[in-house]
N, C-alpha and C positions, 0 to 999 in steps of 0.2 A: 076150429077157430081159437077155441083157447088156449091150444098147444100150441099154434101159431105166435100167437101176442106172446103168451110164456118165453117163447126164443127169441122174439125180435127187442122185449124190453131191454135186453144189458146193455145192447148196441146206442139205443136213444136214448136210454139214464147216462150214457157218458157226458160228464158234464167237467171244467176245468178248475172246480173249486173242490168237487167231489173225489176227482178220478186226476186230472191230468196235472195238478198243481205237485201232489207227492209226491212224483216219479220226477218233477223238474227242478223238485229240490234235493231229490236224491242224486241223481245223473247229471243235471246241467247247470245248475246254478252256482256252481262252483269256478265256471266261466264266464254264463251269461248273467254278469249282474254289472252296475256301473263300476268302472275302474277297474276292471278284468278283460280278457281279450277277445272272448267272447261278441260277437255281432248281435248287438240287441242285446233286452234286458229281459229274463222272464222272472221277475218277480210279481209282478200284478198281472189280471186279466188285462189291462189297458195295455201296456207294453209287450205282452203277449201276439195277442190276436192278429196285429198285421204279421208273423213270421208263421203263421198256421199251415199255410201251403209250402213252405220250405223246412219247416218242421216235419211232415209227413216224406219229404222227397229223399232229405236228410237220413231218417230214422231207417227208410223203405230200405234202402242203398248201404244201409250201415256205415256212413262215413260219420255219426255222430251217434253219440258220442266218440270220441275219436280213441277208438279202441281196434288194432288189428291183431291179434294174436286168435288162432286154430283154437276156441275149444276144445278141440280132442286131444292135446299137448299139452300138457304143463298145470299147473296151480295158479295163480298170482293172486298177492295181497292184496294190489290196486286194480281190478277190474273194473271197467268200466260198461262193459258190455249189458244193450238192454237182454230181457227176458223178452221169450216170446209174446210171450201176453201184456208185459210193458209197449212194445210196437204196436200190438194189436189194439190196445188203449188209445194210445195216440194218435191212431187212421182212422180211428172209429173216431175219434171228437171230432177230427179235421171234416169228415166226412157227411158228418150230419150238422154241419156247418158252427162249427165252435164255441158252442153253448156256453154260457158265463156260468149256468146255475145259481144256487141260490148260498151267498155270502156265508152262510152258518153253517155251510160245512168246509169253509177253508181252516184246513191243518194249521197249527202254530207257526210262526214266521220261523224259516231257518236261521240258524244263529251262527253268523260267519266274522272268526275272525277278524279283527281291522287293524290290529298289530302284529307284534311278533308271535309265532307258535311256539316258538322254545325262547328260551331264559337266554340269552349270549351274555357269555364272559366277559366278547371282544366285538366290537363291531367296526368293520372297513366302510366309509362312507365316499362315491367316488365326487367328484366337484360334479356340477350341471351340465352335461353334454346334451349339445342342440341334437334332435330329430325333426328332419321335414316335414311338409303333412304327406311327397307324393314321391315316389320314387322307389328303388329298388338300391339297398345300399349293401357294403362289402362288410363282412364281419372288421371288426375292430378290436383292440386287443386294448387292456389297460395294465399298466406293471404299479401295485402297490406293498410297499415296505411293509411287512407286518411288525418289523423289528424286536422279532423276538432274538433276546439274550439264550434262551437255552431251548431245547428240543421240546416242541410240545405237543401233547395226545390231546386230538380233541374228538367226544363223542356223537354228536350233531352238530349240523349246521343249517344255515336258511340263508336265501340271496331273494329279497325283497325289493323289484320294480317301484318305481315312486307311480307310473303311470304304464299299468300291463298294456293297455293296446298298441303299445307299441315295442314292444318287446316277444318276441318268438323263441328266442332259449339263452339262457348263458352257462357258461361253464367255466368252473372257477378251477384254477389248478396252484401249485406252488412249483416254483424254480427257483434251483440253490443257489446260491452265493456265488458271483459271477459265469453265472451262467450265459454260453451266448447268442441262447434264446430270446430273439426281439430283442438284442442288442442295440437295435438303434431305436428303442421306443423309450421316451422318457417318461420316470415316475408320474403316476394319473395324469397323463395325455393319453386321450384315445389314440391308437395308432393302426392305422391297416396297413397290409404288407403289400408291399409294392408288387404287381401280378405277375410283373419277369419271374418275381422270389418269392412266390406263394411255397413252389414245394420244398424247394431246400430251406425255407423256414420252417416249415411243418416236420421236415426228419421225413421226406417221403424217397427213400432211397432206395429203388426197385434193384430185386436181386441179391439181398440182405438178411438171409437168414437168424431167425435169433434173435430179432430189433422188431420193436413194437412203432408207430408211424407217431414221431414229434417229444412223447411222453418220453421213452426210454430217450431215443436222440439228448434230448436236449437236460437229461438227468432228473426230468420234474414228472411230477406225479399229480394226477385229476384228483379233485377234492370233493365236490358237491357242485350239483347241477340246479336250472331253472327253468320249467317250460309250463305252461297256462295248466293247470290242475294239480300238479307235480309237490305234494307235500315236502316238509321238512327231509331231510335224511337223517339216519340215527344209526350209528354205530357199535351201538354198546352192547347185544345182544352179545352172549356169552363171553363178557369182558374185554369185547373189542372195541380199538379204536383206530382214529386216522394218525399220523405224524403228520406232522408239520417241523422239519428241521432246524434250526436255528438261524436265525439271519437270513432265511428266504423270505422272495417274495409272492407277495399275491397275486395269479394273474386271470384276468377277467376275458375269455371271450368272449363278447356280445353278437349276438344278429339281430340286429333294430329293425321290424317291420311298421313299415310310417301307415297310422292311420286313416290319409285321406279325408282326415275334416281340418287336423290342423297342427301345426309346429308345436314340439312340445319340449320340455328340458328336463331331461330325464338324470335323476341320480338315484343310484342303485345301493343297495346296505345289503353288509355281507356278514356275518354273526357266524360266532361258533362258542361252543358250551364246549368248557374244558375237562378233560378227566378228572376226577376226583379221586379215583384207587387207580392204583399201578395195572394198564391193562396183559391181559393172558394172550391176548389174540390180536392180531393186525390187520387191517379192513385195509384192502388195497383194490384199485381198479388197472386192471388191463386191457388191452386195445388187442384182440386177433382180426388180423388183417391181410390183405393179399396185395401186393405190388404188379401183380401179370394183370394190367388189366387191359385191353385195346377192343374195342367195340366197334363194329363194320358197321357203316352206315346203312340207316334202315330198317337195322336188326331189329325183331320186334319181340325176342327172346333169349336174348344173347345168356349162356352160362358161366357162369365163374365160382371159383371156391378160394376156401383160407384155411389154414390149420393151424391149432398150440396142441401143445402136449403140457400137463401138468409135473412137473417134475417134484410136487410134495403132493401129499396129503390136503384138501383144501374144504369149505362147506362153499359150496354158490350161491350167492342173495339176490344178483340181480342179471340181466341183460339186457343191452341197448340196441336194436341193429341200426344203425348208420348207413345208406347210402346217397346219392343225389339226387336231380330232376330225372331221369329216367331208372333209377330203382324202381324195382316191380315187385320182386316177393323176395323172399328169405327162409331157410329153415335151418335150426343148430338145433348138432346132435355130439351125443355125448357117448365115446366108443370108450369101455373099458379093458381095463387089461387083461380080462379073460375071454376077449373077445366079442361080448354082448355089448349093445348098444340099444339107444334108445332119442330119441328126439323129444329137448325138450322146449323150444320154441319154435314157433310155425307161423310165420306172417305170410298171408300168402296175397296181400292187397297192402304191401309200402307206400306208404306216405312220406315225401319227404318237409312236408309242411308241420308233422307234430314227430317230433321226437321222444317217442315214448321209451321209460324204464321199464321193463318189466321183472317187478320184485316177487320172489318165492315165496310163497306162504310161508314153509318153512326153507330154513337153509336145505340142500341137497347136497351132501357129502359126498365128493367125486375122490375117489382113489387115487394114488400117486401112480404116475403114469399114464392116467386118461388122457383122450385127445379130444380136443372140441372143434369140429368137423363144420364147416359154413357152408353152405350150398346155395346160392343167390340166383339172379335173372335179372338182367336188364332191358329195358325196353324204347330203342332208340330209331322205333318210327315214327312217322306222320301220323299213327293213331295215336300218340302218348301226347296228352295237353299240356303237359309241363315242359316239351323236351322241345328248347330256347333251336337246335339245328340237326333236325334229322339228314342232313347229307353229311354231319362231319361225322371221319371217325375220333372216338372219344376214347381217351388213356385217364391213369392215372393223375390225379392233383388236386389240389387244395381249394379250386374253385369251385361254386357250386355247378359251371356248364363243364367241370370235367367231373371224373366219377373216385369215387370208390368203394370199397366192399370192406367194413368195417362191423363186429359185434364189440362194444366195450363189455366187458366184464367185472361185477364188483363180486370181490370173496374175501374171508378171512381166511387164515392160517395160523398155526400156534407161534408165538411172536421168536421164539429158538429155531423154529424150521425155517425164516424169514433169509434170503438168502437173495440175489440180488439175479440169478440167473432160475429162478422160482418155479418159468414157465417159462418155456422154448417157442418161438414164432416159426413153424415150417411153412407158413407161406401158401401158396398154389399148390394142391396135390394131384 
C-alpha cells in the first residue's frame, strides 16, 4: 500500500500553479496571451481552465505547440516542441480534473515584450487597412518607398502587427527601381493580384531552369518575415548582413486571417537596425522550388521533388518549407560533392496554417557544389480537411487552392563570392 500511494502521488500533486503554469509560459504564452493569435489566453488559472480539454487534445496530437520538424534531423535554435514529460504533465492536470492548487506556488509572471525587440534605425508604418471579423481573404501586397539615397546593410529587422489575431504571416521583400513587379499596385495601397495574374506575377514560369519563383523574376530579394511566435531576425552573426539597394522598395505580403469577433484596422511597422562596420558576409534568402507540379485527383500521396545546386561555398541558418492546403510532409537533404549526403529537415506532418522558420543552432557550412534535394507529398483526397476540392486536379500557382513545392532558404556567403548566379534551380529531378 505504500508503494502504491508512493506512485500514484506525482500524478494528483499535478497542480496548474505548481506544474502546469511553467511549461505555459515557456511554450505557449508566447501566442496565447491577449493581442496575440493565439485562441484564448493562458495567463491566469481563470482564462485557462475552460481550454483544459483542448489543451490535452492539442498537446496528445502534437499539433501545439505548432512545431513540426523529425527530431531525429537537424538542430534548431527555435524549437518549440514539448518533452515528454512536459505532455505527460499537462494529461495528468487535465485528467484529474484541473486543479488550481495553491496560489504560493505560482512562478513569477512572464515578462513579455510590448514593444520593439530590437532598436530600428528606420521604421516603415503602413496607413490602416480594414480586416473583417468573417471571411477568407487573398494575400495582398503593399509597395513602400524606403527612399533610400545609397545602398544599405542592414543587421535585423522586426515587422510588428498592431493586432496579431489577425494576422497569419507577412513577408517583407525589396524590389529595385522600376521593377515590374506589381506594377499596377500603388505606393501603401493594399493591392491583390487579380487571380487570371496570380502566376505570371509571382515569376511562376514552369520549365525554367536556373529561376527561383517571383524573387529572382522580378530582381527583388526576401528580407524578414512574420508569423505568431516568430522572433526578430538578426543577421549579423560572423559580420553579416542584408542589402537593401538604393532606391528600392518595400514590399509587404500580408495574409489577413479575420478573427471572427470583430473588424479590425490593422497597421503594421516594419524596422531595421542598420550596420554599423562594413559587413564580411551577405545573408541572402533563396527560394528552391519545383514548377512540375500536376496532382490527379484523389491522390492521397502524390510525390514531387525540387533541386539547387550551390555553386559557392555557403554556411545555412535557416529553412522554410512552403506548400498549400493539401501539403502533407517534406524532407531536405543536403548531397555533397563527394557523394555523402545527409538530411537535414524532416517535416513529416505540414501544416499549411503556421509557417515555420527553422533556424540552425549553429550555421552548417555546405560545400560549393552541394545540392539541396526536396522530397515532398501532397495529399489531395477526401481524407485531407483542408483540401477546398478533392475532384480537381491541382497544378502549379499562386493561389492557395493551387499548389506548390517550395523550401526558402536563408544563408550567408563571403560578400566577394556574392555573384548573382550563386545557386542554380534544377528544378524536378
Amino acid at each position: 500500500m505504500p508503494l502504491a500511494a508512493s506512485a500514484a502521488s506525482p500524478r494528483s500533486a499535478i497542480t496548474f500553479y505548481g506544474d502546469v503554469l511553467p511549461i505555459l509560459q515557456k511554450r505557449c504564452q508566447v501566442c496565447h496571451r491577449p493581442g496575440e493569435a493565439g485562441t484564448g489566453s493562458f495567463l491566469t488559472y481563470e482564462s485557462t481552465r475552460p481550454w483544459a480539454q483542448a489543451i490535452k487534445t492539442k498537446v496528445l496530437t502534437r499539433k501545439m505547440p505548432p512545431w513540426f520538424a523529425n527530431p531525429e534531423y537537424g538542430h534548431f535554435l527555435n524549437e518549440r516542441r514539448l518533452t515528454d514529460v512536459e505532455i505527460q504533465t499537462l494529461v495528468s492536470w487535465v485528467d484529474n480534473g484541473a486543479p488550481e492548487g495553491d496560489p504560493k506556488d505560482k512562478p513569477p509572471r512572464a515578462k513579455w515584450t510590448t514593444g520593439w525587440n530590437i532598436n530600428p534605425d528606420v521604421v516603415f508604418e503602413t496607413k490602416a487597412i480594414p480586416v473583417p471579423s468573417q471571411g477568407v481573404l487573398d494575400y495582398v501586397y503593399i509597395v513602400i518607398p524606403t527612399n533610400f539615397d545609397l545602398d544599405t546593410w542592414i543587421t535585423a529587422g522586426e515587422i510588428r502587427p498592431s493586432d496579431r489575431s489577425v494576422v497569419h504571416h507577412i513577408s517583407a521583400f525589396w524590389r529595385p527601381a522600376g521593377s515590374s513587379w506589381l506594377k499596377d499596385a500603388k505606393p501603401w495601397v493594399p493591392y491583390a493580384i487579380p487571380r487570371g495574374e496570380a502566376n505570371k506575377e509571382a515569376g511562376l514560369q514552369p520549365g525554367r531552369p536556373g529561376a527561383a519563383p517571383q524573387m529572382v523574376e522580378a530582381g527583388a530579394e526576401f528580407l524578414i518575415g512574420y508569423s505568431p511566435g516568430m522572433p526578430p531576425q538578426d543577421f549579423s552573426m560572423d559580420r553579416a548582413a542584408k542589402l537593401i539597394p538604393a532606391q528600392s522598395d518595400l514590399v509587404l505580403e500580408v495574409h489577413f486571417t479575420p478573427n471572427g469577433r470583430a473588424p479590425v484596422e490593422e497597421r503594421i511597422q516594419t524596422g531595421f537596425v542598420f550596420a554599423k562596420v562594413e559587413p564580411l558576409r551577405r545573408f541572402l534568402t533563396v527560394s528552391n522550388w519545383s514548377w512540375d507540379i500536376s496532382i490527379p485527383p484523389g491522390d492521397a500521396n502524390h510525390e514531387g521533388h525540387a533541386s539547387m545546386r550551390f555553386n559557392e561555398a555557403v554556411d545555412l541558418i535557416f529553412m522554410q518549407p512552403h506548400m498549400h492546403l493539401r501539403g502533407k510532409d517534406m524532407t531536405v537533404r543536403l548531397v555533397y560533392p563527394d557523394g555523402k549526403s545527409e538530411v537535414v529537415l524532416d517535416v513529416p506532418h505540414y501544416e499549411f496554417n503556421w509557417q515555420i522558420i527553422y533556424y540552425e543552432t549553429q550555421p552548417l557550412h555546405v560545400p560549393k557544389g552541394t545540392r539541396m534535394e526536396i522530397t515532398a507529398h501532397w495529399d489531395n483526397s477526401a481524407n485531407n480537411p483542408f483540401n477546398p476540392d478533392p475532384g480537381a486536379r491541382v497544378n502549379l500557382g499562386a493561389q492557395n487552392t493551387d499548389e506548390m513545392l517550395v523550401c526558402h532558404t536563408g544563408f550567408t556567403v563571403e560578400r566577394r563570392s556574392y555573384n548573382p548566379n550563386l545557386v542554380t534551380i534544377l528544378g524536378p529531378r
